[in-house]
N, C-alpha and C positions, 0 to 999 in steps of 0.2 A: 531542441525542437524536432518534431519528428511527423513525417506527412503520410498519410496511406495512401498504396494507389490501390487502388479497384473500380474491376468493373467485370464485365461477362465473362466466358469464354471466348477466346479468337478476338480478341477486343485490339490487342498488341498492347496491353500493361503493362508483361511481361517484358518485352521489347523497349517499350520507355523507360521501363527502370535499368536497363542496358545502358541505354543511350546516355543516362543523365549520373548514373552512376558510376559508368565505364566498366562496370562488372560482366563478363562473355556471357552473351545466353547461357542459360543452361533448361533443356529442353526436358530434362530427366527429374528436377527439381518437382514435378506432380502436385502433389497436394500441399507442400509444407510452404511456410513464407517466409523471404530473404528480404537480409536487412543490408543496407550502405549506407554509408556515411558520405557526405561532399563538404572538401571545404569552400565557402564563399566567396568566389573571386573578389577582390576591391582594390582595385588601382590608388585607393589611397594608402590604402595597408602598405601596400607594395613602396608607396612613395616616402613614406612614415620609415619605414626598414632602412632604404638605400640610404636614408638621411643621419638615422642615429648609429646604423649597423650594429644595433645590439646583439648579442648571442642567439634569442629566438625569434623567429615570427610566428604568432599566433594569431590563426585566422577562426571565421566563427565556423561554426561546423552545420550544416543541415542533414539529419537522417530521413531515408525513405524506404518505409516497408512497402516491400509488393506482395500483397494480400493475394491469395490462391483466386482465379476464378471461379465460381458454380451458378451452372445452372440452374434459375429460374421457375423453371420449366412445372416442377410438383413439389411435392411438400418435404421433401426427404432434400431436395434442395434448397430450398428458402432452410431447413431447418441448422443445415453445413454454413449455410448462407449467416444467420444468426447468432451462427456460435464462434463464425470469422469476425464476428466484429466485437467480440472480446477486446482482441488486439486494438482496433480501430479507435475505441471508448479511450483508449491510453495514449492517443497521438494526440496534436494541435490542430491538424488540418486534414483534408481529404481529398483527392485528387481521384476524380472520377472519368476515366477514359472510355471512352464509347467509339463505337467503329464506324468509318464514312467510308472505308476503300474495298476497291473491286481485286477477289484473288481468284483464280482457278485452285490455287494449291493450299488455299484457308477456307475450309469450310465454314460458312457462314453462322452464327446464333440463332437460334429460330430460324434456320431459313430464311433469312432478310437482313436487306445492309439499311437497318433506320436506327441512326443514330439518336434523334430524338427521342423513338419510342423504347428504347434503351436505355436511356436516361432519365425517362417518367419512372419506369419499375424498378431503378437504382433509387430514386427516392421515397417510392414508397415502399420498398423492403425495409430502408433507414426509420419510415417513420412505423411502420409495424414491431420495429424491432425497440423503438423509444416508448411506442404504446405499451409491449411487455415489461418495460422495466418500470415504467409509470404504474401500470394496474398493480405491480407487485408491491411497489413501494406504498402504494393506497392502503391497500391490504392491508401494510402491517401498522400505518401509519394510524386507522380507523379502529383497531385493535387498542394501540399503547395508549391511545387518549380518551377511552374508556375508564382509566385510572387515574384516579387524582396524582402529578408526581410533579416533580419540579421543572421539569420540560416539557406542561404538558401544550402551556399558552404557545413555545415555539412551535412545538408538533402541529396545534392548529393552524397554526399560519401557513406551514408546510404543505400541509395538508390540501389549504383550502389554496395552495401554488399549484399543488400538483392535480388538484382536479381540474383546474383552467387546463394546464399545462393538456393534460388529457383532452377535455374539449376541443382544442385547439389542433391536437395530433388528428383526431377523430374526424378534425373538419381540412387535414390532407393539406395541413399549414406545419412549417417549421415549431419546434417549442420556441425560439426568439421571441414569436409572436406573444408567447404568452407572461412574457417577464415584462415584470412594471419597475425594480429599482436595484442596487445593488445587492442588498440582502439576497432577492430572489434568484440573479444572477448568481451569488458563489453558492448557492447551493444546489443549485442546475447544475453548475459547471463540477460539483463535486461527483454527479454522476454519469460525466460522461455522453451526454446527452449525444447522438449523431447528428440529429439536424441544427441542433446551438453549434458544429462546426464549421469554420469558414470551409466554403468548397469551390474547387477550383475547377473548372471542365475543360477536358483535354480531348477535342475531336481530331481522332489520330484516320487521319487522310493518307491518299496515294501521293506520288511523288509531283505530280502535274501538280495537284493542290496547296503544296506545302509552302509556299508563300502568298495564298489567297487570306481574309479575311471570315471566320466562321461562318458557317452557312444560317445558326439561330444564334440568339443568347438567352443559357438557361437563365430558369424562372429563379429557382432558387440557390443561387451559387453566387458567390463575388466575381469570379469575370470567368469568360469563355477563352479559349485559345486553340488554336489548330496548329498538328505537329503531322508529321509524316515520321512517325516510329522507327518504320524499318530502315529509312535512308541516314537518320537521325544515329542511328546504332550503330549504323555501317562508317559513318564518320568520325562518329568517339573512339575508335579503334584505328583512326590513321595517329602519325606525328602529327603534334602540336603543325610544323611547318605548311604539310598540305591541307589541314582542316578548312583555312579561307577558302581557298581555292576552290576546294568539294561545295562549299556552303553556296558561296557566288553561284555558282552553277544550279542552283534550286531557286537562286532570289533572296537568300536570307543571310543576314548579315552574323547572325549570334546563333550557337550551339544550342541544341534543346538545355542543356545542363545552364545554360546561361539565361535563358528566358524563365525557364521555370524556379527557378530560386529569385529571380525578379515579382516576377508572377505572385511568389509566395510572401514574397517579403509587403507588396501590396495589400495581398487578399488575408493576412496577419493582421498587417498594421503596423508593421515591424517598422525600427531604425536601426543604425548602426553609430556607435562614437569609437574613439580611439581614446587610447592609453599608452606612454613610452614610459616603460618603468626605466629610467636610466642606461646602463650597458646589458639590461638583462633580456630586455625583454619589448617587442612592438605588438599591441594586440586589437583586434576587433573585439567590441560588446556589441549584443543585440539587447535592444531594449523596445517596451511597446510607445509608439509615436503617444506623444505627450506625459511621457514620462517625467519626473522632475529630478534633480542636480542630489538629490536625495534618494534617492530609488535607484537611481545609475549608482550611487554611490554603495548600497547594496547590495549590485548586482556582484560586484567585486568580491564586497567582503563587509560582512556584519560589524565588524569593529570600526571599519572606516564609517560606515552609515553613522555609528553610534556615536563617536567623536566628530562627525562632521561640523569643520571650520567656515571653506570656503571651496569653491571648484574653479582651478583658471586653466580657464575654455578660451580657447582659438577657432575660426573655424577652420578648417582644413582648407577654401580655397584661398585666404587670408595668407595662412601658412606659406603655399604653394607662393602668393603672389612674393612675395619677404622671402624668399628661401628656406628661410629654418626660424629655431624659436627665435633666436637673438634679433633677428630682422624683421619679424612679426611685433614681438614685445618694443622696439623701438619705433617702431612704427607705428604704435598704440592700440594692436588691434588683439592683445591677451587682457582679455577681464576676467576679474572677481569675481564671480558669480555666487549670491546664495539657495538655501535649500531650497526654494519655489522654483527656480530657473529652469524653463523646459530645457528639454536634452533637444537639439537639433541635430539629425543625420550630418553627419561628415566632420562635427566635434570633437577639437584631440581635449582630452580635459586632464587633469594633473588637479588627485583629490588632496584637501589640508583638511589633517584631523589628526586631531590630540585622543588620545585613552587614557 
């Protein structure tokens, strides 16, 4: 899974993806975009490990590119602007940082700290830039079904998705709006569409602010969140020991790196289960909420999906309450579950499957 961040110039994205990443500024880094990787803190992972002490622990991993910023401003940058969201088209999600804080030594974007109106022109660059890929793919789409061929019944379907889909850009609405079923969906999503991405807004505040509540919530985004970038940065580079300590002092209990993989794992739709493969190994899966005992079992490995038996799932506070498996399963609380069986977040599960 992998998140973008962008947003203006001077916005502090740069700075967030510091903070969340623990990677040092790097000031000289210009035009090009840097990637990191986090892994996903989970106190049950953690609890999972001390209990079986296998060899590894494998935790889930979250990547986030910080996409360059550019200027808005004329056409030469909306078109830098366009061709950065290449990269963006190949992520899950998108985190859009916008500026609320006052600097003498940060030159402002347009001359103006409105974070709002920074936010409107990041989504309609998004949807200008899903318009270009929509009229392209009409284009050819209005072409190949000119010819009698064997795809051509699908192409009209396509076809007649993607001229809503256009309508719907046209009228300054997400493409979301314009999917009616599944079908329509996986082939939206095969193109990467920007505004079908869940988005996440990060109004990156001065230090007074950074335990207040948003000042708006955008229109079209899964949830809003206010961080304080610079302070945020400045405490991912202390010891684990004095981080509290820094954080108290602002009002905030959790690290940016800790909220916003919360953040993401909501504005996803994500869950997580566990697995203790024996002495070898304790691991986090991320799976999408409502997933089935089938589909987790997938997410592992094709062979287990394919001979799937049975999944005995505990839940992990079950677990905890029993001590371990032995004290859980006499306690009656490991079932059998079959392949329909939703996955619930914080489930150790232990698949049975023959090949």
């Amino acid at each position: 899974m992998k998140l973008a961040i962008i947003g203006p110039p001077q916005s502090g994205k740069s700075t967030l993806f510091s903070a969340i990443t623990g990677q040092p500024p790097d000031p000289g880094h210009g035009g090009t975009e840097r990637l990191g990787s986090v892994a996903v803190p989970d106190e049950r992972l953690d609890y999972l490990f001390d209990m079986i002490k296998p060899k590894k622990r494998v935790p889930v991993h979250l990547e986030f590119l910080d996409v360059p910023g550019t200027s808005l401003e004329d056409a030469h940058g909306q078109a830098e602007f366009h061709k950065a969201m290449d990269s963006v088209r190949r992520c899950t999600g998108i985190v859009m940082v916008v500026r609320a804080f006052e600097s003498d030594a940060v030159a402002p974007y347009r001359d103006r700290i409105d974070p709002k109106a920074d936010l409107d022109e990041l989504h309609t660059e998004l949807i200008f830039a899903d318009l270009e890929q929509v009229g392209n793919r009409i284009e050819k789409l209005e072409k190949s079904t000119q010819k009698p061929t064997k795809t051509r019944d699908q192409e009209l379907r396509e076809l007649d998705m993607m001229r809503r889909v256009q309508d719907t850009l046209e009228s300054e609405l997400p493409v979301a709006k314009a999917i009616h079923n599944e079908e329509e969906r996986a082939i939206a999503a095969g193109f990467g569409f920007l505004t079908l991405k869940p988005v996440i807004v990060v109004v990156n505040v001065g230090e007074a602010e950074a335990a207040k509540p948003p000042p708006f919530e955008a229109e079209h985004a899964e949830t809003t969140i206010v961080m304080a970038a610079e302070i945020e940065a400045e405490i991912s580079q202390l010891e684990e020991a004095d981080r509290t300590t820094f954080l108290a002092d602002y009002g905030l209990t959790e690290p940016a790196q800790t909220r916003l993989i919360r953040t993401s794992y909501e504005a996803l739709g994500l869950i997580t289960f566990l697995t203790c493969g024996g002495t070898n190994e304790a691991r986090a899966w991320t799976v999408k909420k409502g997933a089935t005992a089938l589909e987790a079992a997938g997410k592992i490995h094709s062979d287990i999906q394919r001979g799937f038996i049975r999944a005995e799932t505990v839940a992990f506070d079950d677990l905890k309450a029993n001590q371990d498996m032995k004290g859980a399963k006499a306690a009656g609380k490991v079932r059998l579950e079959p392949k329909p069986y939703i996955v619930q977040d914080g489930d150790i599960i232990t698949f049975r499957f023959n090949v």
